[in-house]
N, C-alpha and C positions, 0 to 999 in steps of 0.2 A: 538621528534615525536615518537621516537620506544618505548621509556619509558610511554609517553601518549597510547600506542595503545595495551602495556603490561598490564598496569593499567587496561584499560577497558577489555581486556579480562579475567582476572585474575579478576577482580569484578563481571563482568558476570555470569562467574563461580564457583565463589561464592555465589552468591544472587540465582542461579540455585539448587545449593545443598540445600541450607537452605530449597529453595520451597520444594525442592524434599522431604526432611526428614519433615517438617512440616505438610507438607499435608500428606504424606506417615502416619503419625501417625490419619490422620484423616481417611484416607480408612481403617486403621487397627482394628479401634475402633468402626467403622464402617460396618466389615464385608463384605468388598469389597472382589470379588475373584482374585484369582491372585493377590494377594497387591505387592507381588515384580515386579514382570511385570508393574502393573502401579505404582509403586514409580522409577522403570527405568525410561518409559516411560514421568514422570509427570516431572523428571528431565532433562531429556535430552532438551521435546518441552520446556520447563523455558529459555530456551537459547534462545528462538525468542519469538519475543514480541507478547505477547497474547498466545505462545502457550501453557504453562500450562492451559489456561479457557480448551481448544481443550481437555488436557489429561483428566482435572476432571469432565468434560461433560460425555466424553468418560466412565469412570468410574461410574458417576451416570446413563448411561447410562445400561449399562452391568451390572449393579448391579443388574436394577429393570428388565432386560430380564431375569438374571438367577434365577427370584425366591425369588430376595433380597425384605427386608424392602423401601419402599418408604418414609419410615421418617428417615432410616438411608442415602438412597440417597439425599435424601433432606439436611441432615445434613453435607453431604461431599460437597455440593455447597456452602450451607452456610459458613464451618469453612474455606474453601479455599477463599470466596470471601471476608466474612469479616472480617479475622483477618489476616490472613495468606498473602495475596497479599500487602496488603496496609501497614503491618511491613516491610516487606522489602521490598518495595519499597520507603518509610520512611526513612529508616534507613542508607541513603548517608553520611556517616562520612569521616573523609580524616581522612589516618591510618597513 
């Protein structure tokens, strides 16, 4: 049971980071502000389920209030929803 409950954490935490540095290169290419702020923030909510959508919401949100491109926010919904999410969440291998 403690080994099963290490695993899931330890995997969590893992598929957390990935979101975070994946999508983190999508705010950056993107010209999100504050990109470290929300690559914290995109990783930390990745640890509860759905809460990434909440961070890059978040982020295309504050993009297009500060002034940002609305095709580069556009673009940060997109590469998080359609590549970024669904690889790892895929990607359940036993190590």
């Amino acid at each position: 049971m403690i080994d099963a409950t290490r695993a899931t954490v330890n995997g969590t935490v893992l598929v957390a980071l990935g979101e975070g540095l994946a999508i983190g290169i999508g705010y950056f290419v993107a010209g999100v502000p504050n990109t470290l702020i929300f690559v914290i923030f995109t990783t930390a909510f990745a640890m509860i389920p759905f809460g990434a959508w909440v961070a890059f919401t978040v982020a295309t949100i504050v993009t297009i209030s500060e002034g940002g491109s609305g095709i580069a926010a556009a673009a940060v919904l997109l590469w998080a929803q359609s590549s970024c999410l669904p690889a790892t969440i895929s990607s359940g291998r036993r190590w």
